[in-house]
Wavefront OBJ file of the C-alpha trace (Angstrom):
o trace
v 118.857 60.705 153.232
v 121.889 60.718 150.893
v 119.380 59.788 147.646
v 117.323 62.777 148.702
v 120.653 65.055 148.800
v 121.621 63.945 145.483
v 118.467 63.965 144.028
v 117.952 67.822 145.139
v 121.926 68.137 144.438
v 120.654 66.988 140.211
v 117.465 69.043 140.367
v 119.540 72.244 140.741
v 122.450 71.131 138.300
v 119.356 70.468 135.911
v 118.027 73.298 136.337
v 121.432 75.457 135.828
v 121.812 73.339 132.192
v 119.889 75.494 129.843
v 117.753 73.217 127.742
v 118.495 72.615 124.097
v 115.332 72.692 121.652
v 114.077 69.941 119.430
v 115.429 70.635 116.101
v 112.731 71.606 113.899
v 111.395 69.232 111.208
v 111.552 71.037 108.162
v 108.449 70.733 106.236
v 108.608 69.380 102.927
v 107.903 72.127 100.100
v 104.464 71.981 98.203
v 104.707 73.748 94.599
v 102.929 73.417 91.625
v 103.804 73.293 87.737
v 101.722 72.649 84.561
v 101.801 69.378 82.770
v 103.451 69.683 79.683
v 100.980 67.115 77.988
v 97.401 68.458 79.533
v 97.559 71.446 80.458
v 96.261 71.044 83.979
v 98.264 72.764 87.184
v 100.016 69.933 88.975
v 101.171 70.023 92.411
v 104.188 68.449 93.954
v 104.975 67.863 97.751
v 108.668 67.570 97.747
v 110.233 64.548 99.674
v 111.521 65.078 103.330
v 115.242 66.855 103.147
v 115.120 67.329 99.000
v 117.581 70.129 98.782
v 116.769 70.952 95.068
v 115.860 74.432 94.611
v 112.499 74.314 92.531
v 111.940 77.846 91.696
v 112.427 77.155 88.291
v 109.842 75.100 88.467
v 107.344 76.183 89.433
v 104.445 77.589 87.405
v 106.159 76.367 84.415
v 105.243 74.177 81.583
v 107.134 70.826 82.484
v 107.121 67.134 81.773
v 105.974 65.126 84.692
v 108.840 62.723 84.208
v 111.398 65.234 84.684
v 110.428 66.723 87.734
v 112.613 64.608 90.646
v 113.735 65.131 94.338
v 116.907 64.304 95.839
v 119.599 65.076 99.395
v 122.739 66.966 98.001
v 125.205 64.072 99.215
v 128.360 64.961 101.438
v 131.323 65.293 99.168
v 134.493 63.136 99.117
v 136.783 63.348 97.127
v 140.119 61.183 96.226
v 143.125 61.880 94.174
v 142.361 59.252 91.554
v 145.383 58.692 88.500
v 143.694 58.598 84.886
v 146.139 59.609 82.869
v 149.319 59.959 84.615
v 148.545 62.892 87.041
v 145.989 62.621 89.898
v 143.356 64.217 89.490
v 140.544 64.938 92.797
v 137.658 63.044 91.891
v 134.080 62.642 93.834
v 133.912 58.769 95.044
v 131.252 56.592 96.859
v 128.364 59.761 97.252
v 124.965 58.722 98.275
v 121.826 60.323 97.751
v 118.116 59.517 98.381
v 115.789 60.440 94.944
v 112.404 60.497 94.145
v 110.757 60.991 90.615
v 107.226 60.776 91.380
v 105.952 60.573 88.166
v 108.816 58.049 86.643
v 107.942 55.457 83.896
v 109.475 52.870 86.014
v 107.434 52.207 89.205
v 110.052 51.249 91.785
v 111.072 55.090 91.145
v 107.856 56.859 92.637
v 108.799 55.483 96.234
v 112.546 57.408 97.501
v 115.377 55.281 96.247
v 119.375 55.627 96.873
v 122.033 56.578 94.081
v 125.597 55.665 94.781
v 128.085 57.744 92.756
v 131.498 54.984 92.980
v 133.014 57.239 91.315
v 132.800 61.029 89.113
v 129.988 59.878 86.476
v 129.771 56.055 87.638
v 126.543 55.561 89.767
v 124.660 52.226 91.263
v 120.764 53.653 90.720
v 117.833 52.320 91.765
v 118.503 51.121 95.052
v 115.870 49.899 97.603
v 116.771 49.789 101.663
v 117.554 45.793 100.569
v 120.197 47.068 97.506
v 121.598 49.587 99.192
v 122.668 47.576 102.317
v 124.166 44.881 100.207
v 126.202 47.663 98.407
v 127.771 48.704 102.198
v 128.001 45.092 102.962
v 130.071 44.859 99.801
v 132.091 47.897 100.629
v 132.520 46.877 104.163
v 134.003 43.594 103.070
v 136.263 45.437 100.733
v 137.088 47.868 103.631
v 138.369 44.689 105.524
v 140.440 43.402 102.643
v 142.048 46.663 102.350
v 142.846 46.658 106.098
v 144.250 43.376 105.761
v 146.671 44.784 102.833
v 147.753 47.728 104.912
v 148.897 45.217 107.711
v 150.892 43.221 105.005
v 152.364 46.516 103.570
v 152.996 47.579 107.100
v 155.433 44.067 107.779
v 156.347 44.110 104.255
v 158.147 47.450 104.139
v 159.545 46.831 107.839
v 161.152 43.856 106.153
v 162.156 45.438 103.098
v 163.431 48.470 105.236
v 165.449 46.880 107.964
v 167.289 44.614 105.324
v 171.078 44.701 104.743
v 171.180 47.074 102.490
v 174.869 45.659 101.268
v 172.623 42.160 101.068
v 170.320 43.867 98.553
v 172.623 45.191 96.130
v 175.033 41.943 95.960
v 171.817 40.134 94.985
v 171.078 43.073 92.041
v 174.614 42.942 91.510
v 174.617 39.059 91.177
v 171.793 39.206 88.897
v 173.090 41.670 86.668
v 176.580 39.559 86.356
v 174.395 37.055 84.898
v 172.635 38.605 82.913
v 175.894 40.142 81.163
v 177.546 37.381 80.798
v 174.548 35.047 79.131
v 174.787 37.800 76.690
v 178.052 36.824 75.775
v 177.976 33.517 75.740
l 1 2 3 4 5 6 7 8 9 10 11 12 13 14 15 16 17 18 19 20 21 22 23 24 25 26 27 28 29 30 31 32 33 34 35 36 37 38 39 40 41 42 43 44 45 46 47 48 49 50 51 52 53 54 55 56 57 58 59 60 61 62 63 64 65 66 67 68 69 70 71 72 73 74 75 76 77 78 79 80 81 82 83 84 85 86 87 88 89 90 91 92 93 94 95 96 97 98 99 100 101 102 103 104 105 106 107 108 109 110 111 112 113 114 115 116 117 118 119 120 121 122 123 124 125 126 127 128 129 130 131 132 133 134 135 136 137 138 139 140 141 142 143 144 145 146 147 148 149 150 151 152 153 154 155 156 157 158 159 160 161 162 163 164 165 166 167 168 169 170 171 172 173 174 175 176 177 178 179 180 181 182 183
């Protein structure tokens, strides 16, 4: 009796919930351009997600080899120091490409790009390259936790030191120094 109240009790609270729809699938694009070295119309299915917009493209007189698909990556972005100022640069973007009509085989099936850092990619990458690159970041990831604990004890330490201690040492050090340059 009390499963049959609930269960009536969650048919009306179901009912109340308005449903969400299925997110639509958007369907890849289908274009066409000319081939550069034939003449003949060529037409291109764009991968699933390619966020490239084509209309350039299309209908015009192109080299197989340069027409490519890829995801516009989520940006990141880190104040990296080249020269003395910081400077916001894009680090560790990911994006899936395809060039269907590549010179190099492995490039016809989707492959991942990782941008480390502004201009400095990993390319190429199959399912198996790109999860050994995240392995290798991951394992980085740890070692950098691991130095934020030690900087975390080491600058309690450094902090919470007499600071009287500190200077006699400096002060100490400098004496010596002073008077080996007499000697």
């Amino acid at each position: 009796m009390a499963n049959h109240a609930i269960s009536q009790h969650v048919a009306a609270l179901m009912g109340s919930i308005p449903q969400q729809p299925a997110p639509a699938v958007e369907r890849p694009r289908t274009w066409s351009f000319i081939n550069r070295y034939t003449g003949q119309d060529m037409q291109v299915t764009c991968m699933q997600g390619c966020s490239i917009d084509h209309t350039r493209e299309v209908g015009r007189s192109l080299f197989p080899e340069d027409v490519w698909c890829w995801t516009t990556p989520d940006p990141l972005t880190l104040p990296v120091n080249t020269n003395g100022q910081p400077e916001e640069f894009a680090v560790l973007s990911t994006v899936i490409k395809v060039e269907p009509w590549s010179g190099k085989v492995a490039e016809r099936l989707p492959y991942a790009v990782v941008e480390l850092v502004d201009d400095h990619f990993i390319e190429g990458l199959d399912p198996d390259g790109l999860e050994t690159v995240i392995s290798t970041l991951a394992n980085r990831l740890e070692q950098m936790r691991a130095t934020h604990r030690r900087l975390v004890e080491v600058r309690e330490e450094y902090r919470t030191r007499p600071r009287n201690a500190v200077r006699s040492q400096a002060d100490e050090a400098l004496r010596r120094v002073r008077e080996g340059g007499r000697s």
